[in-house]
C-alpha atoms as an extended CHARMM CRD file, in Angstrom:
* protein
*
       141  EXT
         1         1  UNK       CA              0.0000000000        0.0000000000        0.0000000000  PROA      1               0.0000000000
         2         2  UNK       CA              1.2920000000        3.4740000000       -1.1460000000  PROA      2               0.0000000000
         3         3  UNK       CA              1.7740000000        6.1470000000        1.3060000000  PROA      3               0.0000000000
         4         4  UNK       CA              1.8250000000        9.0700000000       -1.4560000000  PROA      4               0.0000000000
         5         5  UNK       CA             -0.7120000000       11.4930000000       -1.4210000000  PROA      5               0.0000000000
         6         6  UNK       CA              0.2300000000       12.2510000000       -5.0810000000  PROA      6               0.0000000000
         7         7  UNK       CA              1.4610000000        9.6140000000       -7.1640000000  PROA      7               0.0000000000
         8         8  UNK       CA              5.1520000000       10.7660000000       -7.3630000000  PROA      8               0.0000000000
         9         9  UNK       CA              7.4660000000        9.7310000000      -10.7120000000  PROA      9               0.0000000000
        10        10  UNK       CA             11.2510000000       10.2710000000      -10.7170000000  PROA      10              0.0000000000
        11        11  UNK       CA             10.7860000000       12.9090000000      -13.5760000000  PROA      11              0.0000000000
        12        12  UNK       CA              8.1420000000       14.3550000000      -11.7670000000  PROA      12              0.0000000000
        13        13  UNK       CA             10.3510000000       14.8420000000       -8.7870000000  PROA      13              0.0000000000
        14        14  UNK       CA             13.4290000000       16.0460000000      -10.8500000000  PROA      14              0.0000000000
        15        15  UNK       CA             11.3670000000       18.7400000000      -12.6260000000  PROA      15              0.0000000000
        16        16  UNK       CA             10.0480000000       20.1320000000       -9.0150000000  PROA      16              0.0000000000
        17        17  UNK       CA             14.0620000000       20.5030000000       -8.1080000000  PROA      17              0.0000000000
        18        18  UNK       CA             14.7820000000       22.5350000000      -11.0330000000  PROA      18              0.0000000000
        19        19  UNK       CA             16.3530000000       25.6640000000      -10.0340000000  PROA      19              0.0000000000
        20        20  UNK       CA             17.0890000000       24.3810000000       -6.4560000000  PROA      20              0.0000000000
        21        21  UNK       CA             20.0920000000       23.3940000000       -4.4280000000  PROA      21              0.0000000000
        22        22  UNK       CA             18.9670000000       19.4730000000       -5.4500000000  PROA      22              0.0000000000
        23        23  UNK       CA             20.1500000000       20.9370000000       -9.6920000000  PROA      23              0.0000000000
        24        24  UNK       CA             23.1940000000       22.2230000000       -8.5870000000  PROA      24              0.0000000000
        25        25  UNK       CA             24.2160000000       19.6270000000       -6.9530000000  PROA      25              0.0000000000
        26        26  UNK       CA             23.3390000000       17.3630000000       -9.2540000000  PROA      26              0.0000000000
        27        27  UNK       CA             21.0840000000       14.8360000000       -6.8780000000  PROA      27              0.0000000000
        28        28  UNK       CA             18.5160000000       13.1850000000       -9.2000000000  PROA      28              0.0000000000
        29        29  UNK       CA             15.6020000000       11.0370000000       -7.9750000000  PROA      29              0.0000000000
        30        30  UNK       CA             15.8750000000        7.2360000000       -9.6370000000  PROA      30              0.0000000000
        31        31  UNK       CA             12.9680000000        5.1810000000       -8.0410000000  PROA      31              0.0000000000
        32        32  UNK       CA              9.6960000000        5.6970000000       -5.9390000000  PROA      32              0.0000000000
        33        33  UNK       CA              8.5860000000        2.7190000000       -3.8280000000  PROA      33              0.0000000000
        34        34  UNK       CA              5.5390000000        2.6920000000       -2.2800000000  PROA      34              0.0000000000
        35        35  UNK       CA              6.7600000000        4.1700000000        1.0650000000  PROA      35              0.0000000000
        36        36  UNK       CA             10.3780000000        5.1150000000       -0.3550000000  PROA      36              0.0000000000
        37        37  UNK       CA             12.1970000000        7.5980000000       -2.1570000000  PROA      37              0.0000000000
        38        38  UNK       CA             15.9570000000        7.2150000000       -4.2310000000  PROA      38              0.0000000000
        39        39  UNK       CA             18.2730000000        9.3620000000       -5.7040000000  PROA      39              0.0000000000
        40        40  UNK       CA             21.7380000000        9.7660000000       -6.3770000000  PROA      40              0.0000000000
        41        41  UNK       CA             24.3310000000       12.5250000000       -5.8600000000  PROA      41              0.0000000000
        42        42  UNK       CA             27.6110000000       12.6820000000       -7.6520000000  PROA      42              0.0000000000
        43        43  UNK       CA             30.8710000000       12.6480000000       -5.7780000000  PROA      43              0.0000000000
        44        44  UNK       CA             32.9540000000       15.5010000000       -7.3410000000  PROA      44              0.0000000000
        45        45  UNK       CA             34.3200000000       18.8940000000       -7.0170000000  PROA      45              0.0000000000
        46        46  UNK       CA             31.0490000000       20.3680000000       -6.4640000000  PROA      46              0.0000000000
        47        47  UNK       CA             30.3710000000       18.0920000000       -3.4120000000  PROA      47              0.0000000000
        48        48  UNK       CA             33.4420000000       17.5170000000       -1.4940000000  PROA      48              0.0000000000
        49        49  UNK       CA             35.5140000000       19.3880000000        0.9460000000  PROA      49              0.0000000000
        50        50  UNK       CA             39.0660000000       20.9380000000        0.0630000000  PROA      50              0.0000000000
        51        51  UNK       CA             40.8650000000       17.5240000000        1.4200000000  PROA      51              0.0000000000
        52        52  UNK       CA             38.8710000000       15.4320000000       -1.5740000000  PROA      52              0.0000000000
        53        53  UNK       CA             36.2290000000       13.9330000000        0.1430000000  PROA      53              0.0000000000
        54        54  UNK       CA             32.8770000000       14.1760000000        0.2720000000  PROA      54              0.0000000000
        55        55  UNK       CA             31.5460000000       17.1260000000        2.2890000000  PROA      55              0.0000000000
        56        56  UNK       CA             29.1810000000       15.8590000000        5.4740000000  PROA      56              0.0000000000
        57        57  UNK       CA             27.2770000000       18.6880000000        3.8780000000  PROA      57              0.0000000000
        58        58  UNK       CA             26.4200000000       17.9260000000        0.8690000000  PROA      58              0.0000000000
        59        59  UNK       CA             25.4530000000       14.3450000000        2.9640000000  PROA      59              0.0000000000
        60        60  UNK       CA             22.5990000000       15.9960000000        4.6880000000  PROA      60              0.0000000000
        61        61  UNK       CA             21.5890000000       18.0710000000        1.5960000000  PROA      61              0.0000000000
        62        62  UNK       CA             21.2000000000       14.9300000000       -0.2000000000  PROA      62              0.0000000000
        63        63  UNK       CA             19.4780000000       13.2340000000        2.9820000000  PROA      63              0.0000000000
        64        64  UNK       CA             17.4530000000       16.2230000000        4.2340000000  PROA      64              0.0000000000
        65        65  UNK       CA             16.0190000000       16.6340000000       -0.1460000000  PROA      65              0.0000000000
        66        66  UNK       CA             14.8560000000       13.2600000000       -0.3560000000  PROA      66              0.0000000000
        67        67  UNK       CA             12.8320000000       13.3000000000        3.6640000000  PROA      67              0.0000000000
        68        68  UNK       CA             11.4350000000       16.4250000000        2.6280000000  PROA      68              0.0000000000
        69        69  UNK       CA             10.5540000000       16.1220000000       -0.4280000000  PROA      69              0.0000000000
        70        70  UNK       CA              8.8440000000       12.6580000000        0.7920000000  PROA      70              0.0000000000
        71        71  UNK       CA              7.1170000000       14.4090000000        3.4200000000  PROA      71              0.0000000000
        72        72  UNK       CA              5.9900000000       16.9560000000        1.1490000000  PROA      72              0.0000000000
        73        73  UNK       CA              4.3170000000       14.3790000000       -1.1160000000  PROA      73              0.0000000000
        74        74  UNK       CA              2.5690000000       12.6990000000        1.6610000000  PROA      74              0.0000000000
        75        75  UNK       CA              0.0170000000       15.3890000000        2.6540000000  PROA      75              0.0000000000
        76        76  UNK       CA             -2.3180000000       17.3460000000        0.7360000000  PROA      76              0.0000000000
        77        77  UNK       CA             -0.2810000000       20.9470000000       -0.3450000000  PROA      77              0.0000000000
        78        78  UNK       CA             -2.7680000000       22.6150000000       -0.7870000000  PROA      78              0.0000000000
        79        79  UNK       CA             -3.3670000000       22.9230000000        2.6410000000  PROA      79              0.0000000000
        80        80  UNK       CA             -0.0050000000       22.1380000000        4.2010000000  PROA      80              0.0000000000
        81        81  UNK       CA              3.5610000000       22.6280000000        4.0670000000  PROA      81              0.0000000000
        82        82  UNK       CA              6.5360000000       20.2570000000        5.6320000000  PROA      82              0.0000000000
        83        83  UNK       CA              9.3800000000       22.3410000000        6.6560000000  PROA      83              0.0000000000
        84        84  UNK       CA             12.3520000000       20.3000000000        7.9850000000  PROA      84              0.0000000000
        85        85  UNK       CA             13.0770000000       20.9570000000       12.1110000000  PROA      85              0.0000000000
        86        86  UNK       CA             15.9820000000       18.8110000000       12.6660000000  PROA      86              0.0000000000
        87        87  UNK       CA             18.5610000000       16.3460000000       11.0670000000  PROA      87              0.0000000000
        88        88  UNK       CA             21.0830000000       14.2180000000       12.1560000000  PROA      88              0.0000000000
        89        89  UNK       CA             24.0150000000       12.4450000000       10.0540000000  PROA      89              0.0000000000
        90        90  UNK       CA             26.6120000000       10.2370000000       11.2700000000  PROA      90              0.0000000000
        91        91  UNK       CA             29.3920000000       10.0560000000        8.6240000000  PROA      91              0.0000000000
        92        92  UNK       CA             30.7330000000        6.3360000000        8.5600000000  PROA      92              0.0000000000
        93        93  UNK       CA             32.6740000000        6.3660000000        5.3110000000  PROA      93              0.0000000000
        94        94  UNK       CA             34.9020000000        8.2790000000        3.3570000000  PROA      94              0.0000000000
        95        95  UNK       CA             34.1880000000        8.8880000000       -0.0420000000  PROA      95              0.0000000000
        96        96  UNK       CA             36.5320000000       10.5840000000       -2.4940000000  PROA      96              0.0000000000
        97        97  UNK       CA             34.5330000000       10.0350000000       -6.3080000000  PROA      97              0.0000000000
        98        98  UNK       CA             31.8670000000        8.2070000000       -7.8130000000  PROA      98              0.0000000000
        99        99  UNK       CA             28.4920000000        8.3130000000       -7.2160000000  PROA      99              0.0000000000
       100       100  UNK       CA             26.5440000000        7.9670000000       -3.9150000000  PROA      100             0.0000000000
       101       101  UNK       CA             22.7820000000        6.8150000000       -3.5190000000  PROA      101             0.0000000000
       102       102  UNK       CA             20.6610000000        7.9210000000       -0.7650000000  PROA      102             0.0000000000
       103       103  UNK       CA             17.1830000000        5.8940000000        0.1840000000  PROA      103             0.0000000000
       104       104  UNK       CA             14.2730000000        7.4100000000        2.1640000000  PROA      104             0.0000000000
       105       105  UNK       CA             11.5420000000        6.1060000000        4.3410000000  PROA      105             0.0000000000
       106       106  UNK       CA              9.2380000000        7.1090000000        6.3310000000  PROA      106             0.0000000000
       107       107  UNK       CA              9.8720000000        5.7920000000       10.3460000000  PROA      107             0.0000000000
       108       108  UNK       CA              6.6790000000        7.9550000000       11.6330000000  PROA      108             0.0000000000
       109       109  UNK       CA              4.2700000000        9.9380000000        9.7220000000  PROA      109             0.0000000000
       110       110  UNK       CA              2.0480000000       11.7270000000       11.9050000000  PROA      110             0.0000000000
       111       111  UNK       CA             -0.5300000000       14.7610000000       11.8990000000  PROA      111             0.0000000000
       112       112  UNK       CA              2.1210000000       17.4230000000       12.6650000000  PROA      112             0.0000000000
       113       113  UNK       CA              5.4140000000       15.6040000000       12.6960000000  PROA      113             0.0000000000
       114       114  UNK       CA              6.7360000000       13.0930000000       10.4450000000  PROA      114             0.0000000000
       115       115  UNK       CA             10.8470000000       11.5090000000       10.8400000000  PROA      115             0.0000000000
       116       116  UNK       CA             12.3240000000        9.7520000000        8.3880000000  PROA      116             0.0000000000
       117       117  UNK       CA             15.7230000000        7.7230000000        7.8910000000  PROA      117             0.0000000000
       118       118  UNK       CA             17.2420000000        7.9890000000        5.4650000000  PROA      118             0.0000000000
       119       119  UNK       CA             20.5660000000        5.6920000000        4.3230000000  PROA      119             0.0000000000
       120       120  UNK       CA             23.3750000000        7.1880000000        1.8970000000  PROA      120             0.0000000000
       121       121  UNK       CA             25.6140000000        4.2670000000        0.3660000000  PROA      121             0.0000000000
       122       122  UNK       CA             28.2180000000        3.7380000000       -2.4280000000  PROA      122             0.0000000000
       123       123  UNK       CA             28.0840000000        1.8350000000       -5.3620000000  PROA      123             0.0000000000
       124       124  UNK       CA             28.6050000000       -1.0970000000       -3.7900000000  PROA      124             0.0000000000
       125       125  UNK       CA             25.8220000000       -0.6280000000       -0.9100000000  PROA      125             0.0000000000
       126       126  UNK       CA             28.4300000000        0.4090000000        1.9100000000  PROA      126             0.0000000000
       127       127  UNK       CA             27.1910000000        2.3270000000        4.0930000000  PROA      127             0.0000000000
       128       128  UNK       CA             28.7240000000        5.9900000000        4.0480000000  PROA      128             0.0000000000
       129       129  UNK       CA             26.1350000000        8.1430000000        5.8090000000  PROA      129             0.0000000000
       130       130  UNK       CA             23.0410000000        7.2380000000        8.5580000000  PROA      130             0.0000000000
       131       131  UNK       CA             20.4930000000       10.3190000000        8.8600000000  PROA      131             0.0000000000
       132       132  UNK       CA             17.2890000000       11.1070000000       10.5410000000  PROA      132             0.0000000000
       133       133  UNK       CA             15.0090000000       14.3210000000        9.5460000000  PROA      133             0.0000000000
       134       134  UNK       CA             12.6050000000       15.4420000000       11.6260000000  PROA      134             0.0000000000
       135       135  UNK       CA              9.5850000000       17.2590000000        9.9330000000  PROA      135             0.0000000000
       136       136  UNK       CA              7.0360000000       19.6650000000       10.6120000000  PROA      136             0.0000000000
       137       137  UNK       CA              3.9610000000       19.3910000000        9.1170000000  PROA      137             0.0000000000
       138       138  UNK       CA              2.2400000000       23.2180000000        8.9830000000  PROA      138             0.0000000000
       139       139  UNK       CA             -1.2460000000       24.1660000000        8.2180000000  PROA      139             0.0000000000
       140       140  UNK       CA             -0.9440000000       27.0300000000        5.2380000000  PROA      140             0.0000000000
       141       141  UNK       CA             -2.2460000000       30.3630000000        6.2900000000  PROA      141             0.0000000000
């Protein structure tokens, strides 16, 4: 059983991040699951820190675009808005090129709050960063 209020495709998504931090970056959404969200970020100049790696940053942009943008397509938008509260990221990996993936789902989706895990890995499905977002789900005025 879906949990999408709106039936969510990857081009969908990738239009909606047009002209966002998610373009620059270069994060792309691959798949939608029923109660998960993909994409990928690439590991390069734009994304790592001056010693070559890949910035914890650009980590929780990647982790904190795909919660929020799966919060966001959970509730009706018309009447509400999901703003993001809080994240955590524990960094277990170093990564210095390639590609990473990061995978999204839902671990509580409630009236006003909603937290979601979300799991960044390489290429070959090592783990390289943990998060949790924590969002708020706001009436529109």
């Amino acid at each position: 059983m879906s949990i999408w209020f709106h039936t969510p495709t990857p081009e969908k998504l990738n239009e909606q991040a047009r002209h966002t931090l998610l373009e620059q970056l270069e994060i792309v959404f691959t798949e939608v699951g029923d109660d998960y969200l993909v994409a990928t970020m690439p590991v390069d100049r734009r994304t790592v820190q001056p010693a070559g790696l890949l910035h914890g940053g650009a980590s929780a942009a990647l982790a904190e675009s795909l919660g929020s943008f799966g919060a966001y397509l959970t509730v009706d938008a018309r009447q509400f808005d999901c703003v993001g509260i809080e994240i955590n990221a524990n960094h277990v990996r170093a990564k210095t090129d390639g590609v990473v993936t990061g995978r999204a789902k839902p671990i509580h989706l409630g009236r006003t709050t909603q937290v979601w895990d979300i799991r960044i890995t390489d290429e070959r499905e090592r783990l390289i960063c943990a998060s949790r977002l924590t969002v708020a789900v706001v009436k529109k005025r």
